[in-house]
C-alpha positions, 0 to 999 in steps of 0.5 A: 704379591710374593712369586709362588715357589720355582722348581727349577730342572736344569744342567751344569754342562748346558748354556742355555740351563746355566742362563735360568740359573744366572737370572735366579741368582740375579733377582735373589730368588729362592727355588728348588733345583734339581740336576738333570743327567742329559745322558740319562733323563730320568723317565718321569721327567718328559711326561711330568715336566717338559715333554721336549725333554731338555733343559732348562724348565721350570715347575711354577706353584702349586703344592710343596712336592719333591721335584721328582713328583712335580705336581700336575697343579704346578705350571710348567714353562720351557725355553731359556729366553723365555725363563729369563724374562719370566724371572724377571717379570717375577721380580720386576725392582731387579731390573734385568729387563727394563721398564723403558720400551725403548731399552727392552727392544735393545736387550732383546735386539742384543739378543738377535746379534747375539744368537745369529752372529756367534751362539749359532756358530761357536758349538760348530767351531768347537767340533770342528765344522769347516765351515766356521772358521776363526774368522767367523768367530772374528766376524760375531765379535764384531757384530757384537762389538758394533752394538755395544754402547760406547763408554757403557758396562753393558749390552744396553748401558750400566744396568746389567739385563737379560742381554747379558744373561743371554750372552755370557753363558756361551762365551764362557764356554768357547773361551773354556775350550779354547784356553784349555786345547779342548775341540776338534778345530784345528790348533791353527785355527784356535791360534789365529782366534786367540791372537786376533781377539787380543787386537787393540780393535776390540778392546770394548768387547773385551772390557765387556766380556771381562765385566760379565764373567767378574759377575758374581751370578755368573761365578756361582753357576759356571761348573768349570770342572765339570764342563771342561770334563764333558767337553773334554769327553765329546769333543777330544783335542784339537788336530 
């Protein structure tokens, strides 16, 4: 049976948006989408849609409206991770989540490192909280690196998964603020990242990182311009 139609709500500048719209890309999908100004939500879209207000969301069957008048027929869902897997069950030949038991605990144990070792503390970099350092960033890498599997594309092997989509939208935009002198860090301190990310220690990680910003889905869905825009407005330039 065909997956009913996707309404989907989302934003250029926001990782977490951006990993929806790499696993839509990803299985082909076809769905509405509809810009959200996160500096200006539009007053239907909490009580219409998601009531924490944020992106991303998704609006699920239901008659053909506008997404402006999402339908109360429709079924909302909220939470970038579980839209990924959402999309995937949808589209289950597409393969970004496993059928193997074994390969789902390693995507979404990739997931964990992911998040508690570097998602959890680039942001905090980037504005310039002391108590993330370079070496903090090293130390994610790192943890990452650790559970790469050898001689492998991938997070979880040469299948592309929902590790991946987790991943990629955040290292994007760390390396956008970096290569581009964009955050409150200290020029120090982006220096010092820069130069040790390039260590022959971790040419895995970067093979892998290199193979996931070459994926077409991740092309198509990254706004550089207007992520470097934003950031360049919240977080100024480096000291």
């Amino acid at each position: 049976m065909a997956p009913e139609q996707i309404t989907l709500y989302t934003a250029k500048i926001c990782p977490y948006a951006q990993r929806t719209e790499i696993a839509l890309a990803e299985v082909g999908a076809t769905f509405k989408r509809y810009e959200i100004d996160l500096a200006n939500k539009p007053e239907w879209y909490a009580p219409k849609v998601n009531p924490a207000s944020k992106v991303p969301a998704i609006a699920y069957g239901g008659p053909d409206v506008a997404p402006e008048d999402a339908s109360p027929d429709s079924i909302k869902l909220a939470e970038s991770l579980i839209l990924v897997e959402f999309i995937a069950d949808l589209y289950p030949s597409s393969n970004i989540l496993p059928a193997d038991p074994v390969l789902r605990a390693k995507a979404r144990f990739f997931i964990e490192i992911a998040s508690s070792k570097f998602i959890s503390n680039w942001m905090k970099f980037a504005s310039g909280n002391p108590e993330v350092t370079h070496t903090t960033l090293l130390n994610g890498v790192d943890a990452i690196q650790d559970i790469l599997p050898d001689g492998a594309k991938y997070a979880i092997g040469d299948q592309y998964s929902i590790a991946d989509i987790a991943f990629t939208p955040f290292w994007a935009r760390l390396m956008l603020v970096l290569q581009k002198g964009i955050g409150a860090y200290k020029v120090e301190e982006r220096e010092s990242f820069l130069k040790a990310i390039e260590e022959p220690k971790f040419t895995k990680f970067n093979g892998y990182v290199q193979r996931l910003l070459e994926r077409q889905s991740f092309k198509s869905t990254f706004h550089e311009d207007i992520v470097e825009a934003v950031f360049r407005r919240r977080l100024g330039v480096p000291k």
